[in-house]
C-alpha positions as CSV (number, residue, x, y, z in Angstrom):
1,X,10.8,-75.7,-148.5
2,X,11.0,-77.5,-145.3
3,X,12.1,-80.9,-147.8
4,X,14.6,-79.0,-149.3
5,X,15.7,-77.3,-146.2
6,X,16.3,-81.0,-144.5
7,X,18.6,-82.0,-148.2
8,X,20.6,-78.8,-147.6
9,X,21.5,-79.7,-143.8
10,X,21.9,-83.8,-145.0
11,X,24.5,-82.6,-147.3
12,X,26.4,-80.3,-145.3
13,X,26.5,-83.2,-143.3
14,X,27.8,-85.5,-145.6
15,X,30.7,-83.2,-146.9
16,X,31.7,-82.0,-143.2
17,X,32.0,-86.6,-142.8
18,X,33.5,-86.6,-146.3
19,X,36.3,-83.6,-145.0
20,X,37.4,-85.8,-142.1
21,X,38.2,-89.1,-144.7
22,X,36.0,-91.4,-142.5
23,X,37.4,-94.3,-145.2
24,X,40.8,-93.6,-143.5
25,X,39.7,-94.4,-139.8
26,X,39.4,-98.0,-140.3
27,X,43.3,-98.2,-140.4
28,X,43.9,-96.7,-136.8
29,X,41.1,-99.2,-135.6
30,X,43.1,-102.4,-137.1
31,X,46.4,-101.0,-135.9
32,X,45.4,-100.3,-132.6
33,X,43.8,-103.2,-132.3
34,X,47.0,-104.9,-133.6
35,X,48.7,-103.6,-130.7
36,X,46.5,-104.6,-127.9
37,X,45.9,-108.3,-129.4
38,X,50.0,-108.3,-129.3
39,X,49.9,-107.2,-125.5
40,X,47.2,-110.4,-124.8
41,X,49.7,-112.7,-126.8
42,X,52.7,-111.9,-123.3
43,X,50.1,-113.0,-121.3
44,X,48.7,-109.1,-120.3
45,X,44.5,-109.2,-119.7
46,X,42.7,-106.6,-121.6
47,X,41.4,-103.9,-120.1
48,X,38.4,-102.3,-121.4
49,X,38.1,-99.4,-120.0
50,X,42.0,-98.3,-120.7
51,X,41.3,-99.9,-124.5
52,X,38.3,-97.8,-125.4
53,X,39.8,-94.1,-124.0
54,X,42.8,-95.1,-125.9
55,X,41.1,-95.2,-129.5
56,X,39.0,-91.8,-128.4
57,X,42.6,-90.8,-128.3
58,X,44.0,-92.4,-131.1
59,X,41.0,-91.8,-133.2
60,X,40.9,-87.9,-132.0
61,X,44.5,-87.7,-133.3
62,X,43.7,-89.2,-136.4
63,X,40.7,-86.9,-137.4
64,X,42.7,-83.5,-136.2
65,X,45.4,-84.6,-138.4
66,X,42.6,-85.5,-141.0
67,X,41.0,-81.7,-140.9
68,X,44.5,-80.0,-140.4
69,X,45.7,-81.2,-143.4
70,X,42.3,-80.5,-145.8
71,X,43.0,-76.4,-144.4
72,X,46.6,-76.3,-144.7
73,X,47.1,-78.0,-148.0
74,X,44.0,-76.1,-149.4
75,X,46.4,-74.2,-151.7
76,X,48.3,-76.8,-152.9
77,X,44.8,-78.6,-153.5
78,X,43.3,-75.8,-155.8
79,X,45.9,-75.9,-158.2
80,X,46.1,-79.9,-158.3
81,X,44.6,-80.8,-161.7
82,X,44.9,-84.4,-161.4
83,X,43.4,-86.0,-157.9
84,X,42.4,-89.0,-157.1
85,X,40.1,-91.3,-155.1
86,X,42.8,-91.5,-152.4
87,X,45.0,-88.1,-153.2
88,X,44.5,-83.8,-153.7
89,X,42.4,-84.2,-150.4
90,X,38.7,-84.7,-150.0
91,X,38.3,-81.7,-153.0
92,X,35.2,-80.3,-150.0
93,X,37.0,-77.3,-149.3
94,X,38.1,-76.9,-153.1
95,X,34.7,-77.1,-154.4
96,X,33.3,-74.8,-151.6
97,X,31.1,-76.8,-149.7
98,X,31.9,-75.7,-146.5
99,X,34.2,-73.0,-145.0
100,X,37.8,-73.7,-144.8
101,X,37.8,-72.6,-141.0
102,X,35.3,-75.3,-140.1
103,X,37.6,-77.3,-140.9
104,X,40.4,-75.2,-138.6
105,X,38.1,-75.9,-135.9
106,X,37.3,-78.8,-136.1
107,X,40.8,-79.6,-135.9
108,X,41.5,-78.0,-132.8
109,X,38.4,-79.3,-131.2
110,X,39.6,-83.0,-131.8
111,X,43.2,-82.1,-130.6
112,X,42.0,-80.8,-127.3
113,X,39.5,-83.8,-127.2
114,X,42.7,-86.3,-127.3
115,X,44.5,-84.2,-125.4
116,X,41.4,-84.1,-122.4
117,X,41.5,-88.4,-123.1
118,X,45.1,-89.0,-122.4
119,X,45.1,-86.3,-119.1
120,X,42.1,-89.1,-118.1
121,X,44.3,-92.2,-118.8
122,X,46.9,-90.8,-116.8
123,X,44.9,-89.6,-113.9
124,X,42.2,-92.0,-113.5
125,X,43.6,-95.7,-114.9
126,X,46.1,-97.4,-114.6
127,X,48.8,-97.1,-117.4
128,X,52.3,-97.2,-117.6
129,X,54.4,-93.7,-117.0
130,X,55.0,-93.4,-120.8
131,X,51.4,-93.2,-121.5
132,X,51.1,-89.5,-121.7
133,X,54.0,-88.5,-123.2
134,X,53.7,-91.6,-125.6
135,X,50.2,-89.7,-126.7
136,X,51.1,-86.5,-126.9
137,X,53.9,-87.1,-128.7
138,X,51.6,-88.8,-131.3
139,X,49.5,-85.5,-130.8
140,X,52.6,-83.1,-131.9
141,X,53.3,-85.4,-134.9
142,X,49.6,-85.1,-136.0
143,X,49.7,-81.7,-135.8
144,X,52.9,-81.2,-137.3
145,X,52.2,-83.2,-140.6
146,X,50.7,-80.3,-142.3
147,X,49.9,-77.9,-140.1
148,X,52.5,-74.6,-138.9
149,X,54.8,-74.2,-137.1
150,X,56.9,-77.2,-138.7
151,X,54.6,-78.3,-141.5
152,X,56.9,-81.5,-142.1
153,X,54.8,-82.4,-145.5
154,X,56.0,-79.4,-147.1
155,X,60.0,-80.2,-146.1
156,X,60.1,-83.5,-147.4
157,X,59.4,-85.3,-144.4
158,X,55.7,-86.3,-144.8
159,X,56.0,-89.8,-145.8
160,X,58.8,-90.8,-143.4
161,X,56.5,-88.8,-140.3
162,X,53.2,-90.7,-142.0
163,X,55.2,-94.2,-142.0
164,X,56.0,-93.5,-138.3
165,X,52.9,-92.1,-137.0
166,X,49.9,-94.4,-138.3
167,X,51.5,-98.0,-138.8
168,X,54.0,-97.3,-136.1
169,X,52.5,-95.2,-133.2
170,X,49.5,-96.4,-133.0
171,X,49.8,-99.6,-132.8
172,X,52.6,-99.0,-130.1
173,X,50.5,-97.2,-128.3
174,X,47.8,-100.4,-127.9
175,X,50.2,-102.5,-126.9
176,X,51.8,-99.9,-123.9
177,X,48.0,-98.6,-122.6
178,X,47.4,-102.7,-122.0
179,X,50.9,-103.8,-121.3
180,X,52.1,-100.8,-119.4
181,X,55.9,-101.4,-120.3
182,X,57.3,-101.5,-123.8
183,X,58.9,-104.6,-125.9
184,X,60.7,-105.1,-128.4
185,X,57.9,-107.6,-129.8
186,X,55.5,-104.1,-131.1
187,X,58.9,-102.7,-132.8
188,X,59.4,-105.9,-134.6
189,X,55.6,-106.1,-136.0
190,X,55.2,-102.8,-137.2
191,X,58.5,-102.3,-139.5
192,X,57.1,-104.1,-142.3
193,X,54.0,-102.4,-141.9
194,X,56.0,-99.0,-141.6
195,X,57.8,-100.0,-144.9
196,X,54.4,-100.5,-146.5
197,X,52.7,-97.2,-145.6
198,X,56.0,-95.6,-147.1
199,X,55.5,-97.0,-150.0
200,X,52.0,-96.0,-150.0
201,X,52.7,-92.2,-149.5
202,X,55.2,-92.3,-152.2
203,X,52.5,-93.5,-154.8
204,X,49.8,-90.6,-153.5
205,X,52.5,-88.1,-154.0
206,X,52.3,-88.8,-157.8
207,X,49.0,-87.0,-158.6
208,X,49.8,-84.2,-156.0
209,X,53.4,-83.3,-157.8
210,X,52.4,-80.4,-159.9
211,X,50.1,-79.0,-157.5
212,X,52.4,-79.3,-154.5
213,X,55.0,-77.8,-156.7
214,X,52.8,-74.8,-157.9
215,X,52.0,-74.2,-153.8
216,X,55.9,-74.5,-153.0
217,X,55.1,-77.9,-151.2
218,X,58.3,-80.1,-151.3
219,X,57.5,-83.7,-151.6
220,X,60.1,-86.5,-151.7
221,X,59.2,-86.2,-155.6
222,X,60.7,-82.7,-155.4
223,X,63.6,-83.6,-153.7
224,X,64.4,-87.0,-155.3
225,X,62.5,-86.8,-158.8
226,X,59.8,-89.1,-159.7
227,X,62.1,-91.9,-161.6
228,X,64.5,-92.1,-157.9
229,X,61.2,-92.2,-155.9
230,X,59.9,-94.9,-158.2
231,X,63.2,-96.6,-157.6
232,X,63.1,-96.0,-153.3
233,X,59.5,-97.5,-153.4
234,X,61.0,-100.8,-154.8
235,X,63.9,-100.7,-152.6
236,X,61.8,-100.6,-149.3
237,X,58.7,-102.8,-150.7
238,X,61.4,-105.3,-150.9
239,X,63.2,-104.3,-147.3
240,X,59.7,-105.4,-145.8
241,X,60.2,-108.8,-146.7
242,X,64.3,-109.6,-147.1
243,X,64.1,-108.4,-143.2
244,X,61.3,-110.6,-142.3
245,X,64.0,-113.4,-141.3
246,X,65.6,-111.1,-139.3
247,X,63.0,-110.2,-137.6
248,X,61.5,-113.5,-136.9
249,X,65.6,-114.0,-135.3
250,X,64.6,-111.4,-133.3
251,X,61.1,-112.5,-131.7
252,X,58.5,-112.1,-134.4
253,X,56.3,-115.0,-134.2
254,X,57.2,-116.8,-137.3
255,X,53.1,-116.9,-137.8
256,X,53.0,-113.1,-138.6
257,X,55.8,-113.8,-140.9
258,X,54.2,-116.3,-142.5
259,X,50.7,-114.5,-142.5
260,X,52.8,-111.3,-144.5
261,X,54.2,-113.6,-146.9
262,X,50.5,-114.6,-147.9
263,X,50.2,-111.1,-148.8
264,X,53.2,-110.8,-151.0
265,X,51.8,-111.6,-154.3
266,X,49.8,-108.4,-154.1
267,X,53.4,-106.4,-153.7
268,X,55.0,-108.4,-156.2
269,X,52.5,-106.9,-158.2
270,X,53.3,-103.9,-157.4
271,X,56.3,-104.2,-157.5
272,X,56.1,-105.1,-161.3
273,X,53.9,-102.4,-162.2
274,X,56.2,-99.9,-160.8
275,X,59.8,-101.5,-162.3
276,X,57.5,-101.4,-165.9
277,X,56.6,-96.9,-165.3
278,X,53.0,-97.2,-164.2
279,X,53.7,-94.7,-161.9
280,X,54.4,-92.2,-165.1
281,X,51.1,-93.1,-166.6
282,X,48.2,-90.8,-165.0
283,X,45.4,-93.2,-165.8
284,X,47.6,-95.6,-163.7
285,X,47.9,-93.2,-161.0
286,X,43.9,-94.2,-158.8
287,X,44.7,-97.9,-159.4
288,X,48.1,-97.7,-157.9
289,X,47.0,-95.4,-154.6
290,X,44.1,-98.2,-154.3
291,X,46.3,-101.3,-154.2
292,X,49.4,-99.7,-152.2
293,X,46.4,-98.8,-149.4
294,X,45.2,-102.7,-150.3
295,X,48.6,-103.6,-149.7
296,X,48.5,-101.7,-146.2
297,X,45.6,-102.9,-145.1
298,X,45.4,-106.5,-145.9
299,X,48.8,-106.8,-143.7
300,X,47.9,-105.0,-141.0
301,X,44.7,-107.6,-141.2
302,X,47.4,-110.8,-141.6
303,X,49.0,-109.4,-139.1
304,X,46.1,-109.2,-136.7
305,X,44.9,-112.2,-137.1
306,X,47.5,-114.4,-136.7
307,X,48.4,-112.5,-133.3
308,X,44.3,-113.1,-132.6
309,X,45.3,-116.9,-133.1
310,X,48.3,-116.8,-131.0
311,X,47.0,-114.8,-128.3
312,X,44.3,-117.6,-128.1
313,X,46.3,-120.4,-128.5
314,X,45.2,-121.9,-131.9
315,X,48.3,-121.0,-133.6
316,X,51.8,-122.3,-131.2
């Protein structure tokens, strides 16, 4: 009894982990480590202390905006027939593991805890004025992905807000906890990534259609079709690179450029599959989410460690 007792509580456990899509978490770790490493290459000195309440923060935000959206797209997640590794949510809830209001909770519980962080970055470090407002602006936007009162994944403006928020925020908001002041160096670094997470979001959107449909959840899909989404996802897959001159004009250590470029045969890929309808294919649909989060991830990692180099002068 006592065995079986101690399985039962292991895998309660395991689902309440599996709820929060732990997997995800490693992004806001490499991004906000993106931005701090950018902050060492001006010549700031890292400050621990300011660095580790920052990812509580981040982190915090990350997870509330993790559990908020398993509750609020439960419904559109019971009638998706077709989810993948990567979309129609962690399927916990769906199958009935564990009570949709834990995961309400839960939440709420890692909103305040962020919230309680950044109120002790302001009042006992030393951090530039933006600091709070920067987080708790991040906060809103977590909350507001999928949760009431603005729910912006149901309106059509979940991927731009998801482009903005977790490639774009966060690794902003390593570089102005170290730096204290912001510069235009952060901007530059993140808009290809920014493109990239786009691109991703448009591909999970795929397997979610119907069921988002059903539950009167209005994708881009919805508002565009699948064959014009198909069509954007090119279009700004190959923004992130015909801009990367540009960007380099404008301060971007031609390094990082270079370091993204190494990654471009994996978006070419992609690229090809898309122009060629895998995206209308269903048994196409989990490869696709798996390589555009590849794509993601392997940048943000280019990126990070050519800035590592820079900031410590192997790569002038």
């Amino acid at each position: 009894m006592e065995k079986s007792s101690s399985r039962s509580s292991l895998r309660l456990a395991l689902d309440f982990i599996q709820l929060g899509r732990p997997l995800f978490l490693l992004g806001g770790f490499l991004l906000y480590g993106l931005g701090a490493v950018m902050a060492l290459t001006i010549g700031v000195r890292l400050n621990l202390a300011v660095y580790l309440l920052g990812q509580v923060a981040v982190t915090s935000i990350q997870l509330m905006t993790h559990y908020s959206n398993e509750y609020f797209d439960l419904e559109a997640d019971k009638l998706n027939t077709t989810p993948t590794d990567w979309s129609g949510g962690s399927r916990v809830l769906v199958e009935r593991h564990i009570q949709p209001q834990v995961a309400l909770v839960t939440s709420i519980t890692m909103g305040a805890i962020a919230l309680l962080t950044t109120f002790g970055l302001v009042l006992f470090t030393d951090v530039g004025p933006l600091a709070g407002p920067f987080l708790i602006l991040a906060l809103i936007l977590g909350w507001s992905y999928s949760s009431p009162p603005l729910q912006l994944n149901m309106r059509g403006l979940g991927e731009v807000t998801g482009a903005l928020l977790i490639p774009g925020f966060t690794p902003l908001a390593g570089f102005y906890l170290q730096a204290g002041r912001l510069e235009l160096l952060p901007f530059l670094a993140v808009f290809p990534l920014c493109c990239f997470q786009f691109c991703m979001l448009l591909v999970i959107n795929y397997p979610d259609a119907a069921g988002d449909a059903a539950a009167g959840k209005r994708t881009l899909i919805h508002y565009l079709g699948e064959n014009k989404v198909a069509s954007l996802y090119l279009a700004v897959l190959l923004l992130a690179y015909v801009a990367l001159p540009l960007l380099v004009l404008l301060g971007l250590p031609f390094q990082v450029a270079i370091a993204l470029l190494m990654v471009s045969p994996l978006a070419i890929w992609m690229g090809i599959r898309m122009l060629r309808g895998a995206w209308a294919r269903p048994a196409q649909w989990n490869s696709l989410a798996f390589w555009s989060i590849g794509l993601v991830m392997t940048s943000v990692a280019a990126e990070l460690l050519a800035f590592l180099l820079i900031a410590g002068g192997i790569l002038v």
